[in-house]
C-alpha positions as CSV (number, residue, x, y, z in Angstrom):
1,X,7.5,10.3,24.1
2,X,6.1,9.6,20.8
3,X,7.9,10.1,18.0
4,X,7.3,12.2,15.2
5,X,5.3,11.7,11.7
6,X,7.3,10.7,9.3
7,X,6.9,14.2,7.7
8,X,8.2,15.9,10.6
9,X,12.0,13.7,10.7
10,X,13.8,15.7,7.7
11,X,14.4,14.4,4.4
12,X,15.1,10.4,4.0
13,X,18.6,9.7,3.1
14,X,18.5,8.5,-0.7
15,X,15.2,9.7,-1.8
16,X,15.2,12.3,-4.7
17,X,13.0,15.7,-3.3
18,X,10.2,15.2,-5.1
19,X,9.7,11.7,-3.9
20,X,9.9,13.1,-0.6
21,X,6.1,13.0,0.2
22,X,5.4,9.9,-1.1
23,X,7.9,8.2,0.5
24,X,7.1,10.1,4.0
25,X,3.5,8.9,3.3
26,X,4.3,5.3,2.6
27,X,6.6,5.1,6.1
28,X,4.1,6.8,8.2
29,X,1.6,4.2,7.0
30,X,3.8,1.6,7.7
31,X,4.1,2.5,11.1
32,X,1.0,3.6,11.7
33,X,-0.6,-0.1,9.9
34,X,1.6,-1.9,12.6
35,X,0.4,-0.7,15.6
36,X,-3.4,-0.5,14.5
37,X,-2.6,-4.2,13.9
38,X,-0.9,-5.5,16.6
39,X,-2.7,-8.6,18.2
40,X,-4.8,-8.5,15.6
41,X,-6.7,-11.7,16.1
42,X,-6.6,-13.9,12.6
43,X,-10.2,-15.0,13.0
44,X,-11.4,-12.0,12.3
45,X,-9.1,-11.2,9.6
46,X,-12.1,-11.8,7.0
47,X,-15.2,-10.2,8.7
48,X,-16.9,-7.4,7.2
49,X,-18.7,-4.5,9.0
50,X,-21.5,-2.7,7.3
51,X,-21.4,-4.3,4.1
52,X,-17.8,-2.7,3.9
53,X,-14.6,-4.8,3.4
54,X,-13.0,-6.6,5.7
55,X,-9.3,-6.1,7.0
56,X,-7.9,-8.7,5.4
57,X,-8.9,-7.8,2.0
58,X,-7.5,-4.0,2.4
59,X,-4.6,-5.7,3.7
60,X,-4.8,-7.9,0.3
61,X,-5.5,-4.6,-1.6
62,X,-2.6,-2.7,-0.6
63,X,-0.2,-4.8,-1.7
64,X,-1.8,-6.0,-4.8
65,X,-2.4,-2.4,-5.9
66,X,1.2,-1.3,-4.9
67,X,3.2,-4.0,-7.0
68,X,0.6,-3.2,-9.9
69,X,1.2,0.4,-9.9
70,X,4.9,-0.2,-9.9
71,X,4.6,-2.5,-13.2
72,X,3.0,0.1,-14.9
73,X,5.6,2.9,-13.7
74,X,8.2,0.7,-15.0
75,X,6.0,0.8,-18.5
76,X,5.0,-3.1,-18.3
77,X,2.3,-4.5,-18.4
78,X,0.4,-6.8,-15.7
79,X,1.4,-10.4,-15.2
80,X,-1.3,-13.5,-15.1
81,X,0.1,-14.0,-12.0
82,X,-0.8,-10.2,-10.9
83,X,-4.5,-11.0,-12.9
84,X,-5.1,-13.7,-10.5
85,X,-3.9,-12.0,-7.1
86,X,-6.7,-8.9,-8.0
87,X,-9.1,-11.4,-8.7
88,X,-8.7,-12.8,-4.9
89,X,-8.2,-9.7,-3.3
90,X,-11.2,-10.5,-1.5
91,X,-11.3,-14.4,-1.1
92,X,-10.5,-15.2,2.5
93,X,-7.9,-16.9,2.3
94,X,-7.1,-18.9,5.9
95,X,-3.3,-19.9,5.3
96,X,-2.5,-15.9,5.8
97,X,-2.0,-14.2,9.2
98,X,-2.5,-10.9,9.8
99,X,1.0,-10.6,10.7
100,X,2.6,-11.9,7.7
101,X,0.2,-9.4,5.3
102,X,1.4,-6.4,7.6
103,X,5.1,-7.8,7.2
104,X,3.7,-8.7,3.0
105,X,3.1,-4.8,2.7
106,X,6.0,-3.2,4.9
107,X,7.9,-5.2,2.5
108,X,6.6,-3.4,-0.4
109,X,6.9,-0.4,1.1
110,X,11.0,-1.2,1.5
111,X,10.9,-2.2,-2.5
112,X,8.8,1.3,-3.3
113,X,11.7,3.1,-1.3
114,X,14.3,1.5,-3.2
115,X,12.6,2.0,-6.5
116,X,12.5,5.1,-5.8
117,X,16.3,5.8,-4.4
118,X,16.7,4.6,-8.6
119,X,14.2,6.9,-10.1
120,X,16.2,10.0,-12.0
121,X,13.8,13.6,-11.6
122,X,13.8,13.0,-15.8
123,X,11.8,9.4,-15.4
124,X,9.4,11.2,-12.6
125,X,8.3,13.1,-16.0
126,X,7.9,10.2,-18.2
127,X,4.7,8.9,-19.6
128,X,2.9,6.0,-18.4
129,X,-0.4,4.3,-19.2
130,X,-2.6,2.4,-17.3
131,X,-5.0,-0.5,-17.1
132,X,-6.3,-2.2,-20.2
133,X,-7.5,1.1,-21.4
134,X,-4.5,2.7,-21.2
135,X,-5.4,6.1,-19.4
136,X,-2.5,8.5,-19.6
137,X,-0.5,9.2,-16.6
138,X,3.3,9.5,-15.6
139,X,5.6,7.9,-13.3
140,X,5.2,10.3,-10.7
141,X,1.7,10.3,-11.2
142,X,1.7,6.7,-10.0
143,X,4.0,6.7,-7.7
144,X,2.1,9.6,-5.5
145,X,-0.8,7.7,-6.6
146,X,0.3,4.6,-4.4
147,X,0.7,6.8,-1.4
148,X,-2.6,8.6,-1.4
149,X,-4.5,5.4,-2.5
150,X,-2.4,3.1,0.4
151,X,-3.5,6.3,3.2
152,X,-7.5,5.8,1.7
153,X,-6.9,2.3,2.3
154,X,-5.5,2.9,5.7
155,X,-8.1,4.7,6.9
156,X,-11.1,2.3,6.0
157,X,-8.6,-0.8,7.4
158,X,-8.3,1.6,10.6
159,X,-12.3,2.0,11.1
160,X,-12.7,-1.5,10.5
161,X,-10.7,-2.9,12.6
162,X,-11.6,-0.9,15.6
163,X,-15.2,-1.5,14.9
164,X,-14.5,-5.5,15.1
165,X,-12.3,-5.1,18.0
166,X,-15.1,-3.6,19.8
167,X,-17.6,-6.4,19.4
168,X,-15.6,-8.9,20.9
């Protein structure tokens, strides 16, 4: 029998309440990424369907927009080194597998759980900008943020790589 959405397991040990949802999200999409991806065959890691990105780059994406999101929570600002990764997001790049950007992300997703175990209910509130122009938002706001943006992501990753399995 299957097991349960993460939503549906109780609360996760160590993870104040109002991160509950996030955090639920982030570990059903972890689990759910895994198996979608399993066997996933490299060479098409980079193919596109419909003009749409390909499942390497939402694989790229995730992560990139994940640690990014977390600098700006923490109320830094974005590395070079985080400049160049978005600038690539979409460049094939061969000497990644599909299994080590799954394993890339589910990492992330263990750092974003352990961030959060950290975060106080009082620095949920706290004010954050973003990007260059610095648009107002909150720690909470970007954490929830990386959840619902990661599930988007999912989603188009999902129908993408079903569509390119299908061809072969």
């Amino acid at each position: 029998m299957n097991s349960p959405e993460a939503w549906l397991s109780g609360p996760i040990p160590n993870i104040p309440f109002m991160l509950q949802p996030a955090a639920h999200a982030l570990l059903q999409l972890d689990k759910e990424l895994k198996e979608c991806l399993v066997d996933f065959p490299d060479d098409l890691l980079w193919q596109t369907v419909a003009g749409r990105a390909s499942v390497g780059f939402h694989l790229q994406h995730l992560y990139g927009v994940a640690d990014r999101l977390i600098t700006y929570a923490q109320g830094s600002a974005l590395s070079e080194e985080q400049f160049d990764f978005l600038k690539n997001e979409k460049t094939a790049q061969s000497n990644l597998s599909t299994e080590r950007l799954v394993e890339r992300f589910s990492e992330k997703i263990q750092d974003l759980l352990h961030i959060f175990s950290r975060t106080s209910e009082n620095e949920l509130k706290q004010k954050r900008t973003v990007g260059r122009k610095k648009l107002p938002s909150t720690v909470m706001g970007l954490y929830f943020h990386i959840a619902e943006h990661s599930q988007r992501h999912f989603g188009q990753l999902l129908v993408t790589a079903s569509v390119i399995r299908n061809r072969q």
